[in-house]
Each structure stands twice: as structure tokens, then as C-alpha cells.
PyMOL commands that place a pseudoatom at each C-alpha (Angstrom):
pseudoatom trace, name=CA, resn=UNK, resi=1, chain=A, elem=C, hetatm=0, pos=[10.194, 2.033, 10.186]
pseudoatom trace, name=CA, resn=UNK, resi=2, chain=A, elem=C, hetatm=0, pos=[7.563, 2.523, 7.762]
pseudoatom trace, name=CA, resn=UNK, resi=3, chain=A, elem=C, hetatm=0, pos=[6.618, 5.720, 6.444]
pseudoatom trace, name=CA, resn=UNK, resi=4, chain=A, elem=C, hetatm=0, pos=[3.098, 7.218, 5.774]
pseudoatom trace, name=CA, resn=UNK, resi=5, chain=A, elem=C, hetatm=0, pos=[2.395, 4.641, 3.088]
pseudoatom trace, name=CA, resn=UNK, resi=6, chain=A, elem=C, hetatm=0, pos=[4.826, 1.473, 2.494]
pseudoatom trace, name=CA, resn=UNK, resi=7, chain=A, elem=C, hetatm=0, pos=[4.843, -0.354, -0.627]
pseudoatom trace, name=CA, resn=UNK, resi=8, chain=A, elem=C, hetatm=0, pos=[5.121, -3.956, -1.365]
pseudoatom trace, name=CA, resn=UNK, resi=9, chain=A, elem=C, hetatm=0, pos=[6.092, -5.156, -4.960]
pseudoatom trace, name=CA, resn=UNK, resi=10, chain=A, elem=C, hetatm=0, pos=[4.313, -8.411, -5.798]
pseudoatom trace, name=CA, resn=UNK, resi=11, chain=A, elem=C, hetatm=0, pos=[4.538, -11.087, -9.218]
pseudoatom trace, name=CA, resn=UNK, resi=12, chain=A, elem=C, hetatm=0, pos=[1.605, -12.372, -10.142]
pseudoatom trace, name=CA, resn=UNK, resi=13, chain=A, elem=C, hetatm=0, pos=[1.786, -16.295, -9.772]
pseudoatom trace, name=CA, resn=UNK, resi=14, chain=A, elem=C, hetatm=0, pos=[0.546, -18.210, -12.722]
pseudoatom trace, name=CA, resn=UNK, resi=15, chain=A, elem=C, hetatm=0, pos=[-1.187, -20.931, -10.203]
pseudoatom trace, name=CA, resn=UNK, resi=16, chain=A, elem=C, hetatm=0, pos=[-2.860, -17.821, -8.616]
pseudoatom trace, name=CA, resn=UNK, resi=17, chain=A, elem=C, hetatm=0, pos=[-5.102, -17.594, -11.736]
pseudoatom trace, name=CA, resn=UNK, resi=18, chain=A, elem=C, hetatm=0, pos=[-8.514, -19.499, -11.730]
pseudoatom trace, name=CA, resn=UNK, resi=19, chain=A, elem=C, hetatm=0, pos=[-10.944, -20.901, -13.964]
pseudoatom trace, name=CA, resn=UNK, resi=20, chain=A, elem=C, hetatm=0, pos=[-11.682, -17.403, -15.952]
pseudoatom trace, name=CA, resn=UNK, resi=21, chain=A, elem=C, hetatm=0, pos=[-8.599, -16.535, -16.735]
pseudoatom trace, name=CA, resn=UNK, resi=22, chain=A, elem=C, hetatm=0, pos=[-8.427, -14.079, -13.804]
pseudoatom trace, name=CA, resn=UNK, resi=23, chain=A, elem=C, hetatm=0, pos=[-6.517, -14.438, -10.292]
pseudoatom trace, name=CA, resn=UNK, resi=24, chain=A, elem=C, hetatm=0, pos=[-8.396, -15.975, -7.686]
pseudoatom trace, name=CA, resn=UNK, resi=25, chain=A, elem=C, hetatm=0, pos=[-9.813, -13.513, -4.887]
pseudoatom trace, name=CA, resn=UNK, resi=26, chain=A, elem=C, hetatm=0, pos=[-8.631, -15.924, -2.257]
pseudoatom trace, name=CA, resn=UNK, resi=27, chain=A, elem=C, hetatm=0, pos=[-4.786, -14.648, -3.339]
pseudoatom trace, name=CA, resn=UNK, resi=28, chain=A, elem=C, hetatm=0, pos=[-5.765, -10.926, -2.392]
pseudoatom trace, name=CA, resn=UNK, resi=29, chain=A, elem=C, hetatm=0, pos=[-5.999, -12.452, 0.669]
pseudoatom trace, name=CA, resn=UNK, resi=30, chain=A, elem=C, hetatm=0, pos=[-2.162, -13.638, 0.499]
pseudoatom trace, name=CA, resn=UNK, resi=31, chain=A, elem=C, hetatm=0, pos=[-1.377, -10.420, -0.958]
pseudoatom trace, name=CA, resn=UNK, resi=32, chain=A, elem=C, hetatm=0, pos=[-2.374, -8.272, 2.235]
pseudoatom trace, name=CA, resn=UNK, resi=33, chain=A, elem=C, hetatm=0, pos=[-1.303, -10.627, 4.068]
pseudoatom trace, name=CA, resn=UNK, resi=34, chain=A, elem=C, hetatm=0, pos=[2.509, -10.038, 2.687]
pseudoatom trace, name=CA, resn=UNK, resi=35, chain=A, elem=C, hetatm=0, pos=[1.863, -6.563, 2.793]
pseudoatom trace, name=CA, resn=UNK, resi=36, chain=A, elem=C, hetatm=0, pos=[0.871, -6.728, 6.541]
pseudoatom trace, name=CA, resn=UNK, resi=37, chain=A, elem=C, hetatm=0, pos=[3.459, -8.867, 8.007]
pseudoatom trace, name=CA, resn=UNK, resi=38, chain=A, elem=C, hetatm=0, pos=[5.982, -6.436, 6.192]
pseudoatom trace, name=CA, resn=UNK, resi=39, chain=A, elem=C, hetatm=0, pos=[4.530, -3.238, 7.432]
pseudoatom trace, name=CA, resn=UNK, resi=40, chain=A, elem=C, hetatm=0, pos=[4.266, -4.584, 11.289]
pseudoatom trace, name=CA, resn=UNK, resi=41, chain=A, elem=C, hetatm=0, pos=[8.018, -5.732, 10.970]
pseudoatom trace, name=CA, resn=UNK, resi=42, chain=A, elem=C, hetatm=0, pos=[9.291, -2.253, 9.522]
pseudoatom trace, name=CA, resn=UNK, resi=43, chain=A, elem=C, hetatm=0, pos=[7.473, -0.874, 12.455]
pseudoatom trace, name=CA, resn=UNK, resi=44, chain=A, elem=C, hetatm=0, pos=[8.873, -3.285, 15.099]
pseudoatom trace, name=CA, resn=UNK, resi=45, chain=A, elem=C, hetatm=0, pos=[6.790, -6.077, 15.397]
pseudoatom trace, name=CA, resn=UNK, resi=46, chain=A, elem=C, hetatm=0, pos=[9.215, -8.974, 14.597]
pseudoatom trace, name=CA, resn=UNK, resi=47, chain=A, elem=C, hetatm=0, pos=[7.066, -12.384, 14.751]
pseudoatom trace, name=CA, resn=UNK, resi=48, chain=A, elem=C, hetatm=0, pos=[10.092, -14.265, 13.368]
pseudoatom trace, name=CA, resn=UNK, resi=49, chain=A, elem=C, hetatm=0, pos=[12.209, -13.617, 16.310]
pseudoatom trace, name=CA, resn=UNK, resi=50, chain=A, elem=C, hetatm=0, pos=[11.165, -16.676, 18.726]
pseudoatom trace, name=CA, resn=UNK, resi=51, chain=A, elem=C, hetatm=0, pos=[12.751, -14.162, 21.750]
pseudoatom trace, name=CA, resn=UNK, resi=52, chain=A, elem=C, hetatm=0, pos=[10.208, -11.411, 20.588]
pseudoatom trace, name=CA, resn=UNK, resi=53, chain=A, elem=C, hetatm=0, pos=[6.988, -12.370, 22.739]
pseudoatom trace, name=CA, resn=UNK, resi=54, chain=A, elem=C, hetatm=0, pos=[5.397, -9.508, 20.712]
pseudoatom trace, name=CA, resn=UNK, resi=55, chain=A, elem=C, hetatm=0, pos=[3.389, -10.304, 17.798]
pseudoatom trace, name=CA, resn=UNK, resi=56, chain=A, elem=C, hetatm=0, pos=[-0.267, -10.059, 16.967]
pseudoatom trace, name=CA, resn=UNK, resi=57, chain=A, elem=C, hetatm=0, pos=[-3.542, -11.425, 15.649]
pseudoatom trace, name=CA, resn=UNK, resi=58, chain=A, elem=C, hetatm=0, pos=[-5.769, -10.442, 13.072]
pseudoatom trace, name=CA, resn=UNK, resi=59, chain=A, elem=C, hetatm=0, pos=[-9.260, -9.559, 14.845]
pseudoatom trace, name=CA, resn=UNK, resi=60, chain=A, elem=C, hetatm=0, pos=[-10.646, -8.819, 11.174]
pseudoatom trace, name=CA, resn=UNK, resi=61, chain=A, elem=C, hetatm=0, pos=[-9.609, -8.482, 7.877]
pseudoatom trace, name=CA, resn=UNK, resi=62, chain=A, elem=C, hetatm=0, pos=[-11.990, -7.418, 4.698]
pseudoatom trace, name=CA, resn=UNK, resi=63, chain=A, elem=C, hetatm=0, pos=[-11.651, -6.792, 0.987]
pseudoatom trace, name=CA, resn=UNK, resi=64, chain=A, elem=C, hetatm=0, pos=[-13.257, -4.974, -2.044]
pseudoatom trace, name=CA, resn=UNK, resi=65, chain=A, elem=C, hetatm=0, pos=[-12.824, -6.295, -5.607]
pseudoatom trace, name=CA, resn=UNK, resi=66, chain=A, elem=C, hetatm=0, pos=[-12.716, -2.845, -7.844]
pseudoatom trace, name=CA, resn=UNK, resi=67, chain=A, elem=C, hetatm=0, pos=[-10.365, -4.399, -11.000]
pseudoatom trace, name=CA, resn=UNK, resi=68, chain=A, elem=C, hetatm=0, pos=[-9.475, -8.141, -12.119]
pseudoatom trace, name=CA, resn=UNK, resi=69, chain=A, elem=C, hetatm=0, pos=[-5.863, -8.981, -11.949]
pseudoatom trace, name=CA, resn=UNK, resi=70, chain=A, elem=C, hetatm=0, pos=[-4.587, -10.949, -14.711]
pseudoatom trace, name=CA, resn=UNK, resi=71, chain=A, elem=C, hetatm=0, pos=[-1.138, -12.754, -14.886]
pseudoatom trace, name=CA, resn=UNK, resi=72, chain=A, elem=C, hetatm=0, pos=[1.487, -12.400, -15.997]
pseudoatom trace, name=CA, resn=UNK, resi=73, chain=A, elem=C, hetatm=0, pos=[1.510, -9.176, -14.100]
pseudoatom trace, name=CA, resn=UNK, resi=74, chain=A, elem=C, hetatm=0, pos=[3.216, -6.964, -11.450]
pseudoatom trace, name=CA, resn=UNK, resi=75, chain=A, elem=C, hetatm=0, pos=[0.800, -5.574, -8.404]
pseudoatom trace, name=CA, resn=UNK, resi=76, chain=A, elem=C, hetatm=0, pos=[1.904, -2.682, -5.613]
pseudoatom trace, name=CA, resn=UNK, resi=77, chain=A, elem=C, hetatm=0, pos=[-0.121, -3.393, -2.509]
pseudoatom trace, name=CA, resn=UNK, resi=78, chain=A, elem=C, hetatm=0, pos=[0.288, -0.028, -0.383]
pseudoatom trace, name=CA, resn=UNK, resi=79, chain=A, elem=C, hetatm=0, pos=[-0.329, 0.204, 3.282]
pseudoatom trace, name=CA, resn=UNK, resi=80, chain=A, elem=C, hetatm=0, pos=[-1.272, 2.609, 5.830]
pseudoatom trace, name=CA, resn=UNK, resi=81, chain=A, elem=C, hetatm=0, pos=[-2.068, 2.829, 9.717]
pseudoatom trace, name=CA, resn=UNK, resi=82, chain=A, elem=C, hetatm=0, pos=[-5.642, 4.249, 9.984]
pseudoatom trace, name=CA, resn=UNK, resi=83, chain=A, elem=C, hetatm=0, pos=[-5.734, 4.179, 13.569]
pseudoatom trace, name=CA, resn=UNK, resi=84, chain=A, elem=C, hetatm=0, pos=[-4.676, 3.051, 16.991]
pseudoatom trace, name=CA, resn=UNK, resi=85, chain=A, elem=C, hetatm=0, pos=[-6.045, 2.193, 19.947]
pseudoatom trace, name=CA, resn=UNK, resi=86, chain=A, elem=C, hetatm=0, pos=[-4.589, 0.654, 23.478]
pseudoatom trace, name=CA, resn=UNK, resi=87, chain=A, elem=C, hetatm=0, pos=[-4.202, -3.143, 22.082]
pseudoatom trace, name=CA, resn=UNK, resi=88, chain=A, elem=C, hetatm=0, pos=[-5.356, -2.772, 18.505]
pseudoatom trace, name=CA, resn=UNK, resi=89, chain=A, elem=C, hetatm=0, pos=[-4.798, -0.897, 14.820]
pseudoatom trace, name=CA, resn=UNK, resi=90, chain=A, elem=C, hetatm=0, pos=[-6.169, -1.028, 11.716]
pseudoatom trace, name=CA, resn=UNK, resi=91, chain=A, elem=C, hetatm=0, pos=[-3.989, -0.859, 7.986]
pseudoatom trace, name=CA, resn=UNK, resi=92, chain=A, elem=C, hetatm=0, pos=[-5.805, -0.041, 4.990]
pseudoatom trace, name=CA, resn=UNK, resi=93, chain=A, elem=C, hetatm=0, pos=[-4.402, -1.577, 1.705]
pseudoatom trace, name=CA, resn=UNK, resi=94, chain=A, elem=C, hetatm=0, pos=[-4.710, -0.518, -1.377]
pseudoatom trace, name=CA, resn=UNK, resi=95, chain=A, elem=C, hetatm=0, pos=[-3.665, -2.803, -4.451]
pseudoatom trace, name=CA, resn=UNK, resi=96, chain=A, elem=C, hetatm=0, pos=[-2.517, -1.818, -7.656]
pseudoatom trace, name=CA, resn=UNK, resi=97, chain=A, elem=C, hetatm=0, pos=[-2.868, -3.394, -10.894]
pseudoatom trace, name=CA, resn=UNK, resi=98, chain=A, elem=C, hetatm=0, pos=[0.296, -3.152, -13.838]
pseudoatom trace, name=CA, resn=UNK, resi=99, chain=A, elem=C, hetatm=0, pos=[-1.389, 0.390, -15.121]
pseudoatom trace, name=CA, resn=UNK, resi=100, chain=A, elem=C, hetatm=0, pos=[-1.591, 1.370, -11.679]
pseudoatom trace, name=CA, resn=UNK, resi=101, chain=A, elem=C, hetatm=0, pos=[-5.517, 1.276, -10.862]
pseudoatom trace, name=CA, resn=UNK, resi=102, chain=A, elem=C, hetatm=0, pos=[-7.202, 0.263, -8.027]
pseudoatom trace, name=CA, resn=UNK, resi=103, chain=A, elem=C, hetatm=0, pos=[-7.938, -3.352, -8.023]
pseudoatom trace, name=CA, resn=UNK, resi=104, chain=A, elem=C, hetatm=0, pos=[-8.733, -3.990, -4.409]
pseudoatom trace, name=CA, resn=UNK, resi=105, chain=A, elem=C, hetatm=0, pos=[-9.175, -2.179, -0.927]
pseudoatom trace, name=CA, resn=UNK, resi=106, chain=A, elem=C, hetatm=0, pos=[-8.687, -4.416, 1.695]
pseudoatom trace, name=CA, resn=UNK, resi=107, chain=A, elem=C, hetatm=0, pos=[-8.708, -3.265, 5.803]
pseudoatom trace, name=CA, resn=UNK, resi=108, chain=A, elem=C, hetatm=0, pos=[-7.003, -5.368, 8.451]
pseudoatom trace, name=CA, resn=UNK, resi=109, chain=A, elem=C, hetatm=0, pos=[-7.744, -4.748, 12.567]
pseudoatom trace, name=CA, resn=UNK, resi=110, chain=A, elem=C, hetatm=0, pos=[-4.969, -6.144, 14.246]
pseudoatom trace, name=CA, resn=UNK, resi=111, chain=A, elem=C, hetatm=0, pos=[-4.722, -7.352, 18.081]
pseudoatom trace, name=CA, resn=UNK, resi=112, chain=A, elem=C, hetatm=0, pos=[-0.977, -6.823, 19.446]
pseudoatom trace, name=CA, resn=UNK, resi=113, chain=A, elem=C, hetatm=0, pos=[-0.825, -10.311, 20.914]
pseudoatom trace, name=CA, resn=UNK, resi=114, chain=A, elem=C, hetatm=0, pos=[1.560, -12.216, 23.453]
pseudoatom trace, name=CA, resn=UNK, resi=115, chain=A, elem=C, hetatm=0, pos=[1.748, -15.597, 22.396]
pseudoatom trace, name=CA, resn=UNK, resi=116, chain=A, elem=C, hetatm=0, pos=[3.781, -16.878, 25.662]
pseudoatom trace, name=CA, resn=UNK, resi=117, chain=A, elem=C, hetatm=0, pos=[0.950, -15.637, 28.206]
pseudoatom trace, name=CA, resn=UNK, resi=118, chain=A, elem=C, hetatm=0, pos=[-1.569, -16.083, 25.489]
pseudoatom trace, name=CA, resn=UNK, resi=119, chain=A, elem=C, hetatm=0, pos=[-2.870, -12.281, 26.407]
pseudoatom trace, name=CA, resn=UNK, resi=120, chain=A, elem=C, hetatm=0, pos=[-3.369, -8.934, 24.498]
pseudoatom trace, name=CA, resn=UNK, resi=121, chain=A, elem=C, hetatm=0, pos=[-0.226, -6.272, 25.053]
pseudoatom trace, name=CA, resn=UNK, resi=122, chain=A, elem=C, hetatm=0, pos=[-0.655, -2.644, 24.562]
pseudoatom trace, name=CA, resn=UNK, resi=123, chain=A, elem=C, hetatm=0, pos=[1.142, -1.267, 21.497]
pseudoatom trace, name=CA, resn=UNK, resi=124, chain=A, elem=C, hetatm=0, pos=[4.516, -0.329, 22.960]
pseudoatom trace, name=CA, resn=UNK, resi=125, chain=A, elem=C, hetatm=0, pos=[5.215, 3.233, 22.964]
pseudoatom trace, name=CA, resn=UNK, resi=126, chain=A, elem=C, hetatm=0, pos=[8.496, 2.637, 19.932]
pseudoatom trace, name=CA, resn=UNK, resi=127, chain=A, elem=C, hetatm=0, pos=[6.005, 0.330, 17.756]
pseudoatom trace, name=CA, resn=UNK, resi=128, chain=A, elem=C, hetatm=0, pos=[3.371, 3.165, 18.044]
pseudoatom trace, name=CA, resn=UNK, resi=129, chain=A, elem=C, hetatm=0, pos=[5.622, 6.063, 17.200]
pseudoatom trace, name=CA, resn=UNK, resi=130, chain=A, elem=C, hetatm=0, pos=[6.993, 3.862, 14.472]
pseudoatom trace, name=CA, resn=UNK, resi=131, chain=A, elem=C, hetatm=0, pos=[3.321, 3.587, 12.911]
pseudoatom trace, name=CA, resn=UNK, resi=132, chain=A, elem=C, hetatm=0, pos=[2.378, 7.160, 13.230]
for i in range(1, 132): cmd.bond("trace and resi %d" % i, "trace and resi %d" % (i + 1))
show_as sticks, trace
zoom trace
């Protein structure tokens, strides 16, 4: 179960870089998106289990640049539950650079999601407490 804020240590990926030396903003993406599946799983959302019919979608998703990354490096992207609703939440992220500034803010609104009957679920009453 996550607590207030959960961390997720990431290595910077060489191939992540582009052509300025710097990492690509596109992999900011792939770091919140680590740092999202591993916060909804701490709090109960399982999409690996094929048995789980809960699981979600992301309705939105956003990011501000603040700091360059450069590899070889080390990032901490920490998350949070800003809010919830009936069928959705929203995580803010915040990720770290090696010296431990702000690179990037990124916010994510999620849709709990049933796959099977292709429907919006409300956020079960364990998966909420788990996030607050």
C-alpha cells in the first residue's frame, strides 16, 4: 500500500539521450509511466493478474520540463494521489534529477476501467483507502 508519497528509483538509459546530449522528453513519459503502474499496484490495482478485471485507463496525462536530465544518471520519480472521485484519480509526479532538483512535474487522471465489460468501475472501497 503506498504511503503519502512513493518513490521509484530509475537509471538513466544511454539510448534515452537525444541529439543534444540531453534525454529525450518522450522518456519522461516512460518514467511516469513506471512510476504509475507501481503506485496503482501498491495500492491494489493489479493489471498483471489476467483474473483481476480491475485495471484502468489514463483519461490524461501532462508534463512540465523544469531541469535537463543527462545520462549517466540516477532519477527519483515521486508520486502522490491528489484526488478521487467515483471512477477517477489523479497522481502528481514529481521527478528528481542526481542532485535532487526538480526536473519535471508531470499529472496523470486515471479512469478505473473493466476491461472484460469494457465499462468504468468505481474505485473499490480497499483501493481507495489504500490511496488516501
Amino acid at each position: 500500500m503506498p504511503e503519502k508519497t512513493t518513490d521509484l528509483k530509475i537509471k538513466l538509459d544511454w539510448s534515452e539521450m537525444d541529439l543534444f546530449g540531453h534525454i529525450n522528453n518522450v522518456a519522461y513519459f516512460k518514467y511516469v509511466q513506471a512510476a504509475r503502474v507501481n503506485y496503482l499496484e501498491l495500492a491494489g490495482i493489479n493489471t498483471a493478474d489476467p483474473e483481476n478485471k480491475l485495471s484502468f485507463a489514463v483519461a490524461a496525462s501532462s508534463c512540465q520540463f523544469k531541469k535537463p536530465l543527462f545520462f549517466p544518471g540516477n532519477i527519483v520519480v515521486k508520486t502522490k494521489t491528489d484526488w478521487i472521485k467515483n471512477t477517477s484519480l489523479q497522481l502528481s509526479h514529481t521527478i528528481l534529477n542526481n542532485a535532487g532538483e526538480i526536473s519535471a512535474e508531470a499529472t496523470d487522471v486515471i479512469v478505473l476501467f473493466d476491461y472484460a465489460t469494457q465499462t468504468k468501475v468505481n474505485v473499490p472501497k480497499n483501493v481507495r483507502e489504500n490511496l488516501e
